[in-house]
C-alpha positions as CSV (number, residue, x, y, z in Angstrom):
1,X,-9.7,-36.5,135.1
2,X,-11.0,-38.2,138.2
3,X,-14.6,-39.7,138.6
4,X,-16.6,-40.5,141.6
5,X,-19.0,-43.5,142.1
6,X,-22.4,-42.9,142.6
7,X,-22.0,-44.9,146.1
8,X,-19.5,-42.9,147.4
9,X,-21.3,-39.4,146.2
10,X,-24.2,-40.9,148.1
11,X,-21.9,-41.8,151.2
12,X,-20.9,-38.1,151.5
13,X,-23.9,-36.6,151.0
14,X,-25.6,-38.1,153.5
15,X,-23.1,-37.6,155.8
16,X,-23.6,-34.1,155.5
17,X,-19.9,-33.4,153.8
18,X,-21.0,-32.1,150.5
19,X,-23.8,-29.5,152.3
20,X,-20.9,-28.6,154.8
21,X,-18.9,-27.7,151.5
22,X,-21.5,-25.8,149.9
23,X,-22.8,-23.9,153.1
24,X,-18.7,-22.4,153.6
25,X,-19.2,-20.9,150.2
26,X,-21.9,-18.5,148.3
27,X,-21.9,-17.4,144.7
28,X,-21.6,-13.7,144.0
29,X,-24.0,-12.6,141.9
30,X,-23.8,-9.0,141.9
31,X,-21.0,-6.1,141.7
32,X,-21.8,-4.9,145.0
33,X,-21.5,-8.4,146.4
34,X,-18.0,-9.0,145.0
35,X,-16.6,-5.8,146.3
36,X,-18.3,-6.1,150.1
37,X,-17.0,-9.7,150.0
38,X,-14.8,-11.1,152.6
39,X,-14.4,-14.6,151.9
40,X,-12.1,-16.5,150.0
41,X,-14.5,-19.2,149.8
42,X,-17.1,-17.2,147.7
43,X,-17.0,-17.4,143.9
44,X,-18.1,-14.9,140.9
45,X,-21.2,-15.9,139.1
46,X,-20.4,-16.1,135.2
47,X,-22.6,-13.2,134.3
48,X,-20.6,-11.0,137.0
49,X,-16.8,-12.7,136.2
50,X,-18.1,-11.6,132.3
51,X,-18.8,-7.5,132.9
52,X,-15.6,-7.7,134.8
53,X,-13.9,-9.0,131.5
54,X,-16.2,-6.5,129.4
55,X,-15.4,-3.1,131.9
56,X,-11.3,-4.5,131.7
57,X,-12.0,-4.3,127.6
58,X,-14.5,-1.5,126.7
59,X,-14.6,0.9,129.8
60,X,-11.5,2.5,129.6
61,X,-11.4,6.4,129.1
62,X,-11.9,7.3,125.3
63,X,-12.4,4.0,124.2
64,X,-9.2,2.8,124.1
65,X,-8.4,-0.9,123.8
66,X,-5.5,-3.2,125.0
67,X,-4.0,-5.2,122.4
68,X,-1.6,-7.9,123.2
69,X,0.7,-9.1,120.4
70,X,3.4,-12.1,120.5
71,X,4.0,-14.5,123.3
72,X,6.3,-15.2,126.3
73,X,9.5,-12.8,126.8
74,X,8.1,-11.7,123.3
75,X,5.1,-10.0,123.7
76,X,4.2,-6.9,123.1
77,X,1.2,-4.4,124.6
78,X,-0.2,-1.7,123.1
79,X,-3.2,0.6,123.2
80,X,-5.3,1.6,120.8
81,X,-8.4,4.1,119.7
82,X,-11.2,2.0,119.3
83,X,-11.2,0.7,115.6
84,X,-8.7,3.2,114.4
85,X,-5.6,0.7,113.6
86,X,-3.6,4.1,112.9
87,X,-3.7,5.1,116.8
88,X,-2.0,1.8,118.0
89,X,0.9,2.6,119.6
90,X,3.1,0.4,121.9
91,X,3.1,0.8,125.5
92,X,6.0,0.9,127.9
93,X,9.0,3.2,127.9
94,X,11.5,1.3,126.3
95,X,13.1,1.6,122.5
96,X,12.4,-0.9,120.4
97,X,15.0,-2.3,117.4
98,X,13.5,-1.5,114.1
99,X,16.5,-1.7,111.6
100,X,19.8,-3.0,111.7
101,X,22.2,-2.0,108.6
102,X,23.0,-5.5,107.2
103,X,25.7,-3.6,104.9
104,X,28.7,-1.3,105.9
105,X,29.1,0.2,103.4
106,X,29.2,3.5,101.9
107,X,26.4,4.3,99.9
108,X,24.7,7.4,99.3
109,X,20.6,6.2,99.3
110,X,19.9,3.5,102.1
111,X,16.6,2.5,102.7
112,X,15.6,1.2,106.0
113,X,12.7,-1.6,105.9
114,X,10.8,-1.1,108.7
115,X,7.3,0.1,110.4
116,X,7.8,3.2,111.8
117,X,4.3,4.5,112.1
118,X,3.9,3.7,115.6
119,X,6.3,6.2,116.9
120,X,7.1,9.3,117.5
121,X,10.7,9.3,117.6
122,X,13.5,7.3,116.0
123,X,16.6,7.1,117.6
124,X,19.5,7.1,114.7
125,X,23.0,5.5,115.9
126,X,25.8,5.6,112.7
127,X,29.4,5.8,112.3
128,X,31.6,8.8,111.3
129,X,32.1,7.2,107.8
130,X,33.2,4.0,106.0
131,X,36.9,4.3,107.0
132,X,36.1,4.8,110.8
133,X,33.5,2.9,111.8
134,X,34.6,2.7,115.6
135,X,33.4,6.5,115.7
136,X,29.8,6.3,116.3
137,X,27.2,9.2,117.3
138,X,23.6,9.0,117.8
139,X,20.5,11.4,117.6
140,X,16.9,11.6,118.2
141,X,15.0,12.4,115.1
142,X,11.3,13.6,115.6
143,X,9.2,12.0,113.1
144,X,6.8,14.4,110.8
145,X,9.3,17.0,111.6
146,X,12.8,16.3,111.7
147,X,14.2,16.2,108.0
148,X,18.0,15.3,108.3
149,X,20.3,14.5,110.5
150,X,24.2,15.5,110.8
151,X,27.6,14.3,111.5
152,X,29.9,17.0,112.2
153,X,33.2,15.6,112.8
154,X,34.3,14.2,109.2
155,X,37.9,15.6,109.1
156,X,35.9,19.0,109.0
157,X,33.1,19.1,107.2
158,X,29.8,18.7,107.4
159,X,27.6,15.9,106.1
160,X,24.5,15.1,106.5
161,X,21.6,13.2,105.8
162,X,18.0,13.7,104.5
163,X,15.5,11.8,106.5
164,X,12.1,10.6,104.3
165,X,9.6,8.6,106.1
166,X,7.8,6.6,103.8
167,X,5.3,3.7,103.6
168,X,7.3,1.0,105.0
169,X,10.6,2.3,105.0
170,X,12.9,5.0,106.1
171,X,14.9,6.9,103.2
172,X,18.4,8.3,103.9
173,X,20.0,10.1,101.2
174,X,23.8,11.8,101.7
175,X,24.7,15.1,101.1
176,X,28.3,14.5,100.3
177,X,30.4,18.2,100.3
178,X,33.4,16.2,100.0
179,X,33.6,12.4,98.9
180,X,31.7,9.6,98.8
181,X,34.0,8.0,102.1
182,X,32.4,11.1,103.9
183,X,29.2,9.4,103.7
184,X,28.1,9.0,107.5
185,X,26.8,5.5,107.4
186,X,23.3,4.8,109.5
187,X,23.7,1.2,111.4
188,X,21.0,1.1,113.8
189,X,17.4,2.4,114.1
190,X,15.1,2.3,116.6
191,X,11.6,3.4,117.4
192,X,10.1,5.0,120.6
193,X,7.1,7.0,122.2
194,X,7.4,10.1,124.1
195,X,4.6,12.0,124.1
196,X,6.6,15.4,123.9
197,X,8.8,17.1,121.9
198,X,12.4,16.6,122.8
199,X,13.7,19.5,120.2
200,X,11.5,22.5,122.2
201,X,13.2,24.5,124.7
């Protein structure tokens, strides 16, 4: 931080420099001042800077809030319903990662620990079954709706999976019809908002 002397503060005042500075420049102290202005030199008045703040927070439509989680190329927005923490939902198109399978293998429970509850939809991607893991499908599961989901292509039959959404944690139970290698095998799920339903047609 730099200081000034009191002899040089002196010096440019009564030269007229600090009233020349303070005359190109006026503090807005209204709404309707800020939005008529035209010049760069103005400045906002705290108490007009702070309903700015306040209409940015609490005067969007239906109360809804902007919550900002994370930091850098990490963070996340999302919107919520005033207080109601259940209504938070993340903003922005994208899918995000919510499970990865750390395990291969074929088993006929596997429980996915993640937070779904912010989505509406989960996108499923798994391989045909433990002996092919190169072939890979993917679906879009509805969440509240959608109960299983299928793999058609195991040397013929069909096998599929119940879906149960639970606190925490995604439960995928096989329905073998032929052996436990038929076992489709869930290795990546992720989470995303759409507002609509996909399935309708």
């Amino acid at each position: 931080m730099k200081f000034i002397t009191s002899n040089k503060l002196n010096r440019l005042w009564k030269e007229g420099i600090i009233a020349n500075m303070l005359s190109k420049s006026r503090v807005l102290k209204t709404m309707e001042e800020v939005e008529a202005n035209t010049n760069d030199e103005n400045v906002l008045s705290a108490v007009v800077g702070k309903q700015i703040a306040n209409d940015l927070v609490y005067k969007l439509p239906n109360d809804i809030k902007l919550i900002t989680e994370g930091s850098g190329a990490d963070t996340k927005y999302y919107a919520q319903l005033g207080a109601d923490a259940a209504s938070k939902k993340l903003l922005g198109s994208g899918a995000e990662l919510l499970w990865t399978n750390p395990s291969v293998q074929s088993q006929a429970t596997i429980v996915a620990s993640c937070d779904w509850s912010k989505y509406d939809k989960i996108i499923i991607l798994a391989c045909e079954y433990y002996g092919r893991p190169s072939n890979k499908f993917i679906q879009c599961c509805d969440i509240g709706a959608t109960t299983r989901y299928w793999n058609l292509s195991v040397s013929g039959f069909v096998v599929y999976r119940t879906i149960e959404f639970a606190d925490g944690c995604i439960i995928m139970d096989a329905e073998t019809v032929h052996n436990s290698l038929s076992y489709n095998i869930p290795l990546k799920i992720w989470g995303m908002n759409t507002g609509t339903d996909m399935f309708s047609y």
